[in-house]
C-alpha positions as CSV (number, residue, x, y, z in Angstrom):
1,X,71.3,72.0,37.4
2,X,73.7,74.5,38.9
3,X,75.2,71.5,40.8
4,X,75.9,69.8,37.9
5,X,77.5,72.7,36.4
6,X,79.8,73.2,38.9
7,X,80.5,69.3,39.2
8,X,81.2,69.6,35.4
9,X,83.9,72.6,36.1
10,X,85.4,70.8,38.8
11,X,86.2,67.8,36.9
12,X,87.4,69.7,34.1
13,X,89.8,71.7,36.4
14,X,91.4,68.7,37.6
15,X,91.4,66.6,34.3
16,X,93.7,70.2,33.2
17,X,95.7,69.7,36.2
18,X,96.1,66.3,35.7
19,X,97.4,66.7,32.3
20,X,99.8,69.7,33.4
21,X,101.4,66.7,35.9
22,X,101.9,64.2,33.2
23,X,103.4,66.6,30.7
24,X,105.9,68.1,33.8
25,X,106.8,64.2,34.8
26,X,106.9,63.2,31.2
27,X,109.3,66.0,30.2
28,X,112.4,66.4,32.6
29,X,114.7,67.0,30.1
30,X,117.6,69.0,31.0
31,X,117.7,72.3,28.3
32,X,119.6,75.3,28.2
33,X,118.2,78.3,25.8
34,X,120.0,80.9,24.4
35,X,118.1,84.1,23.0
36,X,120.0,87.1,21.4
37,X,123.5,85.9,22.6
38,X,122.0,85.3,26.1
39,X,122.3,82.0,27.4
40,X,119.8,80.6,30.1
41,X,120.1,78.3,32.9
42,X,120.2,74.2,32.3
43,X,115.9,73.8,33.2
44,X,113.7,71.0,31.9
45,X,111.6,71.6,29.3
46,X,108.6,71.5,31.3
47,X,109.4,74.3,33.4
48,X,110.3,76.3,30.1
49,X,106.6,75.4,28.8
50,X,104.8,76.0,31.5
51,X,106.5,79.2,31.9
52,X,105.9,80.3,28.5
53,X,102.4,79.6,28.5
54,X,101.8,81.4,32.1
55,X,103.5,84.6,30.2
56,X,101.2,84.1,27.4
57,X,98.5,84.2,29.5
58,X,99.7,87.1,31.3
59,X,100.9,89.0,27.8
60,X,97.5,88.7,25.7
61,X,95.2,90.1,28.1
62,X,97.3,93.0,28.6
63,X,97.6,93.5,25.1
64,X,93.6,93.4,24.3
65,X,93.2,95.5,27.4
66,X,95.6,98.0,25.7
67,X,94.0,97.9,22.4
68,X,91.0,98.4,23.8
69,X,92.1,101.3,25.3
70,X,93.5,103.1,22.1
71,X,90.2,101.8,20.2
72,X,88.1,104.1,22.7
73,X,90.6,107.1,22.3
74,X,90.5,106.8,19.1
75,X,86.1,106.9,19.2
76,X,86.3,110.0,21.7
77,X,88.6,112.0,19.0
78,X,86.4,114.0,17.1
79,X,87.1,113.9,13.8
């Protein structure tokens, strides 16, 4: 059973992976962004994406770890 698991997870893993390389093939469209006045390099959209979601991913953790943190301050406050 734990085989299968882990067959399961390692199919999974690469079906994501495989996805990730069609959408980066599938989008090499030059793009330049511009945010507050600032305008970024000529990059295809895929990079753009990817990056995005990789400082998403990075960025949410860190903000439930933070608001975890001030929940238990909060707790250990006496009232």
């Amino acid at each position: 059973m734990r085989n299968l698991k882990r067959i399961l997870i390692a199919l999974l893993v690469l079906m994501v992976i495989l996805a990730v390389l069609v959408f980066v093939l599938e989008n090499q469209q030059q793009v330049s962004l511009l945010f507050l006045g600032w305008a970024g390099p000529q990059l295809p959209v895929s990079v753009i994406t990817v990056a995005a979601l990789l400082i998403g991913m990075l960025i949410g953790p860190l903000l439930g770890w933070l608001l975890r943190l001030a929940t238990r301050a909060s707790h250990r406050r006496p009232a």
